[in-house]
N, CA, C and O of each residue as an XYZ file, in Angstrom:
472
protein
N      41.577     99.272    108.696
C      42.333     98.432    107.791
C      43.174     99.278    106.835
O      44.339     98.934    106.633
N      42.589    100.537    106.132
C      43.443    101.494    105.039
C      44.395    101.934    106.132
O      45.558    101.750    105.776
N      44.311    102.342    107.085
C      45.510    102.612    108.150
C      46.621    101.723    108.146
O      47.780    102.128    108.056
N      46.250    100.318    108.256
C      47.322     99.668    108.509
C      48.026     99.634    107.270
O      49.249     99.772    107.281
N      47.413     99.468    106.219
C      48.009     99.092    104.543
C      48.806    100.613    104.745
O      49.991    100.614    105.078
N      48.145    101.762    104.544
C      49.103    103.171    104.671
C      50.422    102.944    105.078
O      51.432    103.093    104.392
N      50.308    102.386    106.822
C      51.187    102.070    107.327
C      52.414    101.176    107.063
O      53.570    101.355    107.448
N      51.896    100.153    106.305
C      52.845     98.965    106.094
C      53.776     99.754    104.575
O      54.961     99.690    104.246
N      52.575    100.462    103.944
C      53.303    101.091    102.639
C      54.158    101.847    102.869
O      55.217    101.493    102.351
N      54.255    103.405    103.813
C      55.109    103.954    104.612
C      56.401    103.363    104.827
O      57.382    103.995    104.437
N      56.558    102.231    105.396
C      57.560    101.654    106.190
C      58.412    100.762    104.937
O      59.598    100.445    105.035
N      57.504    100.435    103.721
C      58.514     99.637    102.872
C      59.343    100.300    102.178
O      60.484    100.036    101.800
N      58.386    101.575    101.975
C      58.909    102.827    101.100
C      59.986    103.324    101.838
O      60.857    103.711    101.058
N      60.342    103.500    103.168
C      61.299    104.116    103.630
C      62.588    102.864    104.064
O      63.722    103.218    104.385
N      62.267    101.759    104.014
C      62.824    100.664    103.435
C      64.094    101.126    102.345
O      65.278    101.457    102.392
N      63.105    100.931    101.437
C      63.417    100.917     99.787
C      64.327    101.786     99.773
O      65.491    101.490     99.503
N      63.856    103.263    100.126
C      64.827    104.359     99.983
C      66.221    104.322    100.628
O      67.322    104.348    100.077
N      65.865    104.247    102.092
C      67.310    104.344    102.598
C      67.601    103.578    103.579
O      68.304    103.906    104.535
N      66.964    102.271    103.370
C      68.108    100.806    103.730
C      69.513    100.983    103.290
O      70.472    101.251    104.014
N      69.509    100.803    102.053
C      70.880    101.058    100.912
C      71.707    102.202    101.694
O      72.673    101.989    102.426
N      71.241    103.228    101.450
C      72.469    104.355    101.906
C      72.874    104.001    103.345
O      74.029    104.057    103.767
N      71.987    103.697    103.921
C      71.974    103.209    105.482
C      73.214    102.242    105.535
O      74.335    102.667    105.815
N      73.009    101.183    105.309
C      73.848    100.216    105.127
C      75.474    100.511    104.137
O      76.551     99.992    104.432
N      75.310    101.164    103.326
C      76.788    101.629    102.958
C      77.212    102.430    103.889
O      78.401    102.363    104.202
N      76.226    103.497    104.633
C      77.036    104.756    105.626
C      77.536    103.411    106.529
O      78.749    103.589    106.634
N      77.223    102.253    107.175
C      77.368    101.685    108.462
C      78.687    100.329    107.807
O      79.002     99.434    108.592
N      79.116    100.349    106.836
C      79.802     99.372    106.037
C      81.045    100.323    105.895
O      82.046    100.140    106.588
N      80.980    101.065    105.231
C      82.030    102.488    104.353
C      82.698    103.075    106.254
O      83.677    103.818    106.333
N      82.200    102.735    107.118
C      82.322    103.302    108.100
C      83.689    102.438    108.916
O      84.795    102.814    109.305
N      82.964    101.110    108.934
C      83.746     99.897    109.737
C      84.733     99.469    108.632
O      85.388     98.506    109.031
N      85.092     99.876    107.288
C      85.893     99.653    107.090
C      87.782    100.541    106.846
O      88.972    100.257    106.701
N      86.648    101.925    106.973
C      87.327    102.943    107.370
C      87.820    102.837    108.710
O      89.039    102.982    108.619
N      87.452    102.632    110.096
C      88.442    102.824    110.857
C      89.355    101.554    111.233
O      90.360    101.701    111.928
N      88.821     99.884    110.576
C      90.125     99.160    110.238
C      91.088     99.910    109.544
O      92.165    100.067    110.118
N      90.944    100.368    108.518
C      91.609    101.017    107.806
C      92.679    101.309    108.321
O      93.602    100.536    108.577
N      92.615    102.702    108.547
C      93.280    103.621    109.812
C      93.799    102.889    110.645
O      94.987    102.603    110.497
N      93.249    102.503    111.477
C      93.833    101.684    112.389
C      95.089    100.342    112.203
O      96.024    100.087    112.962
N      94.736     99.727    111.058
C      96.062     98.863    110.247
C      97.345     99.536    109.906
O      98.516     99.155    109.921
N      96.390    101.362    109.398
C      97.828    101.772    109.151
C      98.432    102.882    109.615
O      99.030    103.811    109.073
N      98.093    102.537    110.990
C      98.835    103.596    112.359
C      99.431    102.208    112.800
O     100.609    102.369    113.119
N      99.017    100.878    112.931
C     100.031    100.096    113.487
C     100.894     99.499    112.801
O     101.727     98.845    113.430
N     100.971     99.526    111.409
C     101.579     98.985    110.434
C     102.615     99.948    110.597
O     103.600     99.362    111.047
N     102.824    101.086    110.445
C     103.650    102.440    110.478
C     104.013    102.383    112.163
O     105.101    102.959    112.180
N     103.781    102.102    113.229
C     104.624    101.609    114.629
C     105.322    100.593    114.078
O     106.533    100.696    113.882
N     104.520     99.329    113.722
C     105.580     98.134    113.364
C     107.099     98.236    112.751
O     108.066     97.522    113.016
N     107.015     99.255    111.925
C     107.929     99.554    110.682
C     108.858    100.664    111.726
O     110.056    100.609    111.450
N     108.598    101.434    112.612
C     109.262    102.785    113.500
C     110.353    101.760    114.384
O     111.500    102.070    114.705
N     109.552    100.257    114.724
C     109.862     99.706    116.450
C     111.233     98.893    115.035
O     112.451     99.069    115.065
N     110.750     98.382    114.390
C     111.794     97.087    113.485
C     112.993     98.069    112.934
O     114.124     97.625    112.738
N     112.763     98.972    112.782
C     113.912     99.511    111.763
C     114.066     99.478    110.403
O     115.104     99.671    109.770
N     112.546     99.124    109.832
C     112.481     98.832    108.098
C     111.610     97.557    108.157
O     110.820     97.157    109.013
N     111.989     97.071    107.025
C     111.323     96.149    106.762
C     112.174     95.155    106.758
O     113.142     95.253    106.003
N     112.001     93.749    107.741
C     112.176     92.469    107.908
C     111.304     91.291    107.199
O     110.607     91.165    106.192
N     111.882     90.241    108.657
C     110.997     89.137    108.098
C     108.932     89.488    108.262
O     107.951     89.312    107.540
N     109.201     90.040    109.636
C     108.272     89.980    110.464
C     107.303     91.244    109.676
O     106.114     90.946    109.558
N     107.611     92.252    109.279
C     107.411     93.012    108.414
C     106.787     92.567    107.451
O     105.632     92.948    107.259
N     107.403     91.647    106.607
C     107.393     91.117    104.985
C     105.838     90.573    105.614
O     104.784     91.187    105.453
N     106.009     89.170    106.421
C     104.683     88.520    106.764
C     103.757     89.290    106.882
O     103.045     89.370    105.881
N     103.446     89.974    107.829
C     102.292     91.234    107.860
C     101.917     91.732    106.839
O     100.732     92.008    106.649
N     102.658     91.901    106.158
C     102.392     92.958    104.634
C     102.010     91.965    103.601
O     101.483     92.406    102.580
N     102.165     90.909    103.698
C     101.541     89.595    103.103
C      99.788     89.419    103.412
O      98.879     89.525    102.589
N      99.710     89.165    104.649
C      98.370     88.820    105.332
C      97.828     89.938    104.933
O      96.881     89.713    104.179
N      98.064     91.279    105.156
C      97.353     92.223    104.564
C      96.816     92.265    103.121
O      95.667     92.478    102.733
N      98.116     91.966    102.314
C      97.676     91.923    100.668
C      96.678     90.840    100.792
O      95.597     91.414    100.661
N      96.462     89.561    100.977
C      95.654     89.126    101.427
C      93.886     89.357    101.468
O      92.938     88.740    100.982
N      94.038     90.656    102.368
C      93.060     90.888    102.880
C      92.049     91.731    101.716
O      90.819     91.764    101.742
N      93.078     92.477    100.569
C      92.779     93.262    100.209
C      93.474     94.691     99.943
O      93.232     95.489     99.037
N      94.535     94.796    101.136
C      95.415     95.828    101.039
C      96.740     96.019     99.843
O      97.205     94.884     99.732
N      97.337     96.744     99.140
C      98.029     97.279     98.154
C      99.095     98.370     99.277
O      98.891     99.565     99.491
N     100.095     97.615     99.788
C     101.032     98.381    100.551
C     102.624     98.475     99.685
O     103.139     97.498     99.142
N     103.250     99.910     99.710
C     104.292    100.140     99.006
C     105.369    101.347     99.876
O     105.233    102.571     99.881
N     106.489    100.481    100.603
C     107.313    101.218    101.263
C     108.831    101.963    100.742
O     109.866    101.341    100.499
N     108.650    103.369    100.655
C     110.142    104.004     99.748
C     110.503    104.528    100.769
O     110.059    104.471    101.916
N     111.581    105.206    100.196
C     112.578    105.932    101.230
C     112.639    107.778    100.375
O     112.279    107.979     99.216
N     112.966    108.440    100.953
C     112.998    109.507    100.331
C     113.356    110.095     99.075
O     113.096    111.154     98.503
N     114.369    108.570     98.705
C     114.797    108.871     97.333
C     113.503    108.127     96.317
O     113.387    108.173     95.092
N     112.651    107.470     97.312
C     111.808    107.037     96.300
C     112.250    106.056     95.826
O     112.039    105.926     94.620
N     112.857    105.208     96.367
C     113.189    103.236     96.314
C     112.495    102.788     97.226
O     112.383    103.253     98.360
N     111.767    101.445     96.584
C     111.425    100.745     97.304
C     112.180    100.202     98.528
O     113.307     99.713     98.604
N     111.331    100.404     99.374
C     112.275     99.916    100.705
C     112.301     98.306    100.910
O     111.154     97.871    101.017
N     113.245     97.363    100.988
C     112.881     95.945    100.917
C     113.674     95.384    102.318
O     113.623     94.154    102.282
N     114.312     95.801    103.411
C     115.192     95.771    103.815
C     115.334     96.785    105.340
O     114.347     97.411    105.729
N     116.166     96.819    105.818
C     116.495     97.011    107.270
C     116.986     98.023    106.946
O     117.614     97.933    105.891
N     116.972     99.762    107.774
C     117.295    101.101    106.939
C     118.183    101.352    108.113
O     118.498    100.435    108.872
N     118.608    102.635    108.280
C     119.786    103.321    109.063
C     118.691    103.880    109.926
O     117.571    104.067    109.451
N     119.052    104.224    111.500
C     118.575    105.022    112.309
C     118.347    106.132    111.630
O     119.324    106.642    111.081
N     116.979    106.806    111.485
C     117.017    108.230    111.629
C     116.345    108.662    110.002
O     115.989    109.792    109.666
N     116.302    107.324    109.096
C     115.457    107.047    108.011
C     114.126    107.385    107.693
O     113.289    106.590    108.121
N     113.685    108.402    107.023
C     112.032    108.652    106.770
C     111.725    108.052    105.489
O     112.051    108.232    104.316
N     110.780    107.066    106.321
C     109.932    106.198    105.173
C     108.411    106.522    105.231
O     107.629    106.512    106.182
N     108.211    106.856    103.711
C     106.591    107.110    103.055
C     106.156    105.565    102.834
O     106.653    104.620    102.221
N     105.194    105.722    103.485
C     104.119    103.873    103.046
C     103.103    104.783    102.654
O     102.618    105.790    103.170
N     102.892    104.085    101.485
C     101.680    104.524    100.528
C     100.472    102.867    100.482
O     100.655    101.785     99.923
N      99.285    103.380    101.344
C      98.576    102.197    101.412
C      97.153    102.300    100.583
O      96.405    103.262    100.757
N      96.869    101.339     99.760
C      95.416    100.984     99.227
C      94.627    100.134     99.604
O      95.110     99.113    100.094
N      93.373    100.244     99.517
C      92.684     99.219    100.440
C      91.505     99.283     99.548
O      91.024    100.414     99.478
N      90.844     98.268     98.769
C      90.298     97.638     98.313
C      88.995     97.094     98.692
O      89.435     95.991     99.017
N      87.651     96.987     98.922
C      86.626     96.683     99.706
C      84.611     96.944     99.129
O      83.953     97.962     98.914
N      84.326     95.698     99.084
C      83.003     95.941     98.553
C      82.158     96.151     99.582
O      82.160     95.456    100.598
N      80.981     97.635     99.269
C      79.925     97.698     99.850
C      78.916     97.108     99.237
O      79.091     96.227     98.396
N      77.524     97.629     99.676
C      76.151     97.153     99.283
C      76.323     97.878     97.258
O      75.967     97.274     96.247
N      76.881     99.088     97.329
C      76.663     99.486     95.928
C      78.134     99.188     94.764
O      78.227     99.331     93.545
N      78.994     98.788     95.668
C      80.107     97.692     94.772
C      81.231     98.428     95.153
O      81.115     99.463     95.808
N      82.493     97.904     94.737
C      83.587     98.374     94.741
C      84.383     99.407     95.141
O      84.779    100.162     94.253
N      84.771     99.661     96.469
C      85.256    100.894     97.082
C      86.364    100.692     97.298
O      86.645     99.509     97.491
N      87.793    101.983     97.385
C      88.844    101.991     97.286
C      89.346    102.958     98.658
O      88.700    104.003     98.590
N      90.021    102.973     99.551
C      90.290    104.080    100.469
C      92.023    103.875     99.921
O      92.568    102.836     99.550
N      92.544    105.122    100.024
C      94.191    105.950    100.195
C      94.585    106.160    100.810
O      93.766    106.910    101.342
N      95.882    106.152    101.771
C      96.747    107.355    102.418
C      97.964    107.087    101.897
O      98.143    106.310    100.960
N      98.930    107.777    102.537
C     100.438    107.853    103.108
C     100.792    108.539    103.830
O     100.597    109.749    103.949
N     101.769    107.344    104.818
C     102.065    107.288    106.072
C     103.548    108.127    105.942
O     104.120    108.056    104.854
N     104.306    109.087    107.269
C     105.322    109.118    106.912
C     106.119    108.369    108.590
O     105.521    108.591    109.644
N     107.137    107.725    108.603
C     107.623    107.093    109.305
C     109.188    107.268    109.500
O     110.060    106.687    108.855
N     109.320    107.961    110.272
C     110.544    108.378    110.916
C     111.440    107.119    112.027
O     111.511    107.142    113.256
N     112.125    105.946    110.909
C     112.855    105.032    111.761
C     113.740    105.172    113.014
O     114.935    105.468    112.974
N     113.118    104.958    113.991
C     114.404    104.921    115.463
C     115.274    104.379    115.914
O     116.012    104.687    116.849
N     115.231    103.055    114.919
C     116.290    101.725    115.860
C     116.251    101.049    114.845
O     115.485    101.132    113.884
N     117.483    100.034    115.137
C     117.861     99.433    114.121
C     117.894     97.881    115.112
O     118.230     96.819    114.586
């Protein structure tokens, strides 16, 4: 019987400890490669359109949405709102916003995007 109680104590204790970290490593994880992944295709979307459109604008909507903080300039550092010239390098600077088990997490990048077509 002290075996099993040992046992059951063992297992809550290692519970207790690193459920939590467990669960943020497996959370902090899946939201990291949405992440990434939104903004390798967000940055194609923007290469294939030629800037930013309608179709553009919408996306970047649903995203804010989601949580995301997206901001597209041009080299001079204007906001990009609009359809650019072939051959245009645009910086997207993306934030992403997201609660784990221990609260409030933020991920960064910027993208650089070399426009092809208009």
């Amino acid at each position: 019987m002290s075996e099993m109680k040992a046992w059951l104590i063992g297992i809550l204790l290692i519970i207790a400890f690193f459920f939590e970290p467990i669960v943020n490593l497996v959370l902090g994880n899946i939201h990291q490669t949405v992440f990434f992944k939104t903004t390798s295709e967000l940055s194609d979307i923007l290469k294939a359109e030629g800037g930013v459109n309608n179709h553009v604008t919408n996306i970047i909507a649903q995203l804010e949405a989601r949580g995301y903080s997206i901001e597209i300039k041009d080299t001079s550092n204007n906001v990009v709102t609009s359809i650019v010239e072939p051959g245009t390098q645009l910086t997207v600077f993306y934030d992403y916003k997201f609660k784990d088990a221990s609260g409030e997490k933020t991920i960064s990048t910027t993208n650089n995007v070399l426009v092809l077509k208009r």
